[in-house]
N, C-alpha and C positions, 0 to 999 in steps of 0.2 A: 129861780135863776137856773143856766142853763148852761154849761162851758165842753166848749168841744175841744177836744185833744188830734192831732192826725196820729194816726195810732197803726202801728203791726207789731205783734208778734209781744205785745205786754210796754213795750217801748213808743215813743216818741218819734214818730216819722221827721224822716232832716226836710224832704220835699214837699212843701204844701203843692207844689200846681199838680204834683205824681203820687200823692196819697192817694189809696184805693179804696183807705178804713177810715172814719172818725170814732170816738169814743166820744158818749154823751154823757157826761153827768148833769144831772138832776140835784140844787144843793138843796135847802132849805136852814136856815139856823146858822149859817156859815158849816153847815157840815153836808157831807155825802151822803144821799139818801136813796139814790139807785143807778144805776152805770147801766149802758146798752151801747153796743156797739154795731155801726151800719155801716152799709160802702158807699160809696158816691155814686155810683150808677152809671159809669163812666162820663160823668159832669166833666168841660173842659176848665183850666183854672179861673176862665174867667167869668161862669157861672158858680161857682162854689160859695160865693159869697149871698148868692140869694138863697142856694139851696141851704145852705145852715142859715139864713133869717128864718125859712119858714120853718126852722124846725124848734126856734125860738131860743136862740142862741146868742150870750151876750158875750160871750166872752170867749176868744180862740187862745191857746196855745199849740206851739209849733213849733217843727225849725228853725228852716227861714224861707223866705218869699222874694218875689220881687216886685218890683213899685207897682205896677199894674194892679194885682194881687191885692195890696198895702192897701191902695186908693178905692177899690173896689167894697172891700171889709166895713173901709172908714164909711163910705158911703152906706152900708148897709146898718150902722150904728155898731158894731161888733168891735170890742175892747179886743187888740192882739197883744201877746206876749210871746213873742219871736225868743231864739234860741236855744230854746229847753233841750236837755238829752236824760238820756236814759229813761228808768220807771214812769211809765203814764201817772198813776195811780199817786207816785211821789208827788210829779210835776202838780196835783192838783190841789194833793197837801197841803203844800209849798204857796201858790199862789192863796188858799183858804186863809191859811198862817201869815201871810205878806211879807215870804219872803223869797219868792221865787223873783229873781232876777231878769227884766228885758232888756235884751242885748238890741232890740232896732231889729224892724222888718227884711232889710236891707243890706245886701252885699256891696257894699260900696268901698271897695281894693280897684283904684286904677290905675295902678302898675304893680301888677303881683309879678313880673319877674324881676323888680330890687328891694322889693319888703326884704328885710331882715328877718322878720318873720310871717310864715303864709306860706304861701304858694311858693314855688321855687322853678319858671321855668314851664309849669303843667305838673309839675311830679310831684306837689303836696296832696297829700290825704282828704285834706279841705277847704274850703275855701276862706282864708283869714280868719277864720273861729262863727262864721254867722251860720253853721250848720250847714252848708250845700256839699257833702260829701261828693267831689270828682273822683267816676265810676268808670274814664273811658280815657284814651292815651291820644294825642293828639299836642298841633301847636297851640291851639287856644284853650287847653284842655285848663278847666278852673277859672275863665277870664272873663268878663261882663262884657257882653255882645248887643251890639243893636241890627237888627235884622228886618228888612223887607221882604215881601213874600206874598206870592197868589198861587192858592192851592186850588186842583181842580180835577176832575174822577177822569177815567181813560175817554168817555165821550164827549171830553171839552166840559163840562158845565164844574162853574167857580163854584166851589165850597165856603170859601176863603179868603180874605186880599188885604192885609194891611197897607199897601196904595191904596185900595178906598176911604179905610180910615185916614189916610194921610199921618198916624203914628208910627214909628219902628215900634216892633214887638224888641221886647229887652231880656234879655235873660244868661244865667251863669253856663256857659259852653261843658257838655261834657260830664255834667252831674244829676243828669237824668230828670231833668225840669222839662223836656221835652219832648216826643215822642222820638223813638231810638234812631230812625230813617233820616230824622231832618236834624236831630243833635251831631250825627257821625257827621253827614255832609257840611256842618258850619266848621267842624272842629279843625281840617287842614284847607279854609276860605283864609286868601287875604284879602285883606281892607279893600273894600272897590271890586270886590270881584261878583261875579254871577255863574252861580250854577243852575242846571236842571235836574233836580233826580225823580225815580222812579220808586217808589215803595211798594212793598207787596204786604200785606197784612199784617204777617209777623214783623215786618219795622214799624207799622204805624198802630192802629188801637186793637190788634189785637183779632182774632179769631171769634166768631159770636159763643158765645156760653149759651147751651141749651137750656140750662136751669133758671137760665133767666127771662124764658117763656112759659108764660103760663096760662092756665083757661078757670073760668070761675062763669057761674051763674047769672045772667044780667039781672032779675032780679032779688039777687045778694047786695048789689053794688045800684045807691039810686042814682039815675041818671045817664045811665052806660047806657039805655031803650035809645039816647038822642044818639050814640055815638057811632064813627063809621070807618069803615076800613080805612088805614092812610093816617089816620088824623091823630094828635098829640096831644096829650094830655098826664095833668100831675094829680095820681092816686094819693090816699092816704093811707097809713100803717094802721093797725088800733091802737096805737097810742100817741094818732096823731102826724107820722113821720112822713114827708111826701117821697113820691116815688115816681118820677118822671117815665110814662111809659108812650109806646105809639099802639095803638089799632092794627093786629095782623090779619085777624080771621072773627066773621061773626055770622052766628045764625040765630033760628027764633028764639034761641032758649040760653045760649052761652056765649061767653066772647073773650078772644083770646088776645092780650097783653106781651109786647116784647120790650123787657129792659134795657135789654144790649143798648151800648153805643153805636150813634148811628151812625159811626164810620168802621163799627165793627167788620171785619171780613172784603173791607173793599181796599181796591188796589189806590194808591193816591200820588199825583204828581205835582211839586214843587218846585216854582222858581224863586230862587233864594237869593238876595242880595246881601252883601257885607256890606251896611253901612259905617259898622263904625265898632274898633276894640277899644274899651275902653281903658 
């Protein structure tokens, strides 16, 4: 058995779709019998639910998520236990022992400016106790958002469009569930409105990490001989773990591998609808 934790810094990450780390343990006997910890590869949250199937994972704990996220897991067979804080290592104890507590995948506060308790306005610490620490100052700052959206690179071509899916994307405004360029811009949207913004790398995923290009022997790796510039493909670790990479560079003898996400380094523009505060 297998149970993944979102995991920084020895703690319990509050954001599943903005975790970077997971923690794996390995049980057997009802006990821990080896921990490894991996990043996501910059997976967006609505692949995260296959990349931990294949790494054979029955069982998440986490913050908290949102329905998207929930529904995605469930599909994947993957047992959640939403609202954990503190010690990783605890939290695993704890679910071992059966007594780690699930709070619900789910922020569902829709009207955190008259809870008694919660949000107050934007200005609470977090969001109703389901884990979404609000990290940004704003009117909808801590409030469940439903939002429409076509995103597309500086030469026109769509990355992106929840009009085609015909769903809002949903999510907690302002607690970092988002990429940072398109959470600022929802956070002073009212109901009905549309904006256009502009992000440049550092708001959206980020700058590419060199470290996460690498070159190896094609024959070390079998079946790299078929593969070709461009193309995508999920490596394995040695002990199994995949590793979603693309094809940058190959010759007769070696071939080189880039991690990065693939909106690493580029510029990205968003038209953003408020459908709807919940």
């Amino acid at each position: 058995m297998k149970i993944a934790v979102t995991y920084e810094n020895g703690t319990v990450f509050q954001h599943f779709g903005r975790t970077q780390n997971f923690k794996i343990y390995e049980i057997e006997n009802n006990q821990i019998i080896s921990d490894e910890v991996i990043g996501n590869n910059g997976i967006g949250h609505e692949a995260l639910a296959d990349y931990l199937k294949e790494f054979g994972v029955e069982v998440l704990i986490c913050g908290g998520m949102g329905q998207g996220a929930q529904n995605a897991l469930a599909q994947a067979g993957i047992e959640v236990y939403a609202g954990a804080q503190g010690d990783a290592d605890e939290a695993v104890k704890a679910y071992l022992a059966g007594t780690l507590e699930n709070t619900g995948a789910n922020c569902d506060h829709h009207d955190h400016e008259n809870e008694s308790e919660g949000c107050e306005g934007g200005d609470c610490g977090s969001c109703g106790g389901c884990g979404h620490q609000v990290i940004m100052e704003g009117p909808n700052a801590g409030k469940t958002v439903r939002v429409h959206y076509r995103g597309t690179l500086n030469d026109g071509t769509q990355f992106d469009s929840s009009y085609d899916r015909g769903t809002p994307l949903e999510f907690i405004c302002g607690t970092g569930m988002m990429i940072p360029g398109f959470d600022k811009a929802v956070l002073f949207m009212e109901q009905g409105d549309k904006v256009n913004v502009h992000l440049m790398p550092e708001d959206a995923y980020g700058m590419p990490n060199p470290n996460a290009v690498f070159t190896v022997n094609i024959s070390d790796i079998a079946g790299t001989e078929n593969l070709t510039v461009g193309q995508r493909v999920v490596l394995r670790t040695d002990r199994g773990y995949p590793i979603p990479v693309r094809v940058t560079a190959k010759d007769e003898t070696t071939i080189t591998f880039d991690s990065n996400h693939e909106m690493a380094g580029k510029e990205l523009n968003f038209e953003i609808e408020l459908v709807e505060i919940l």
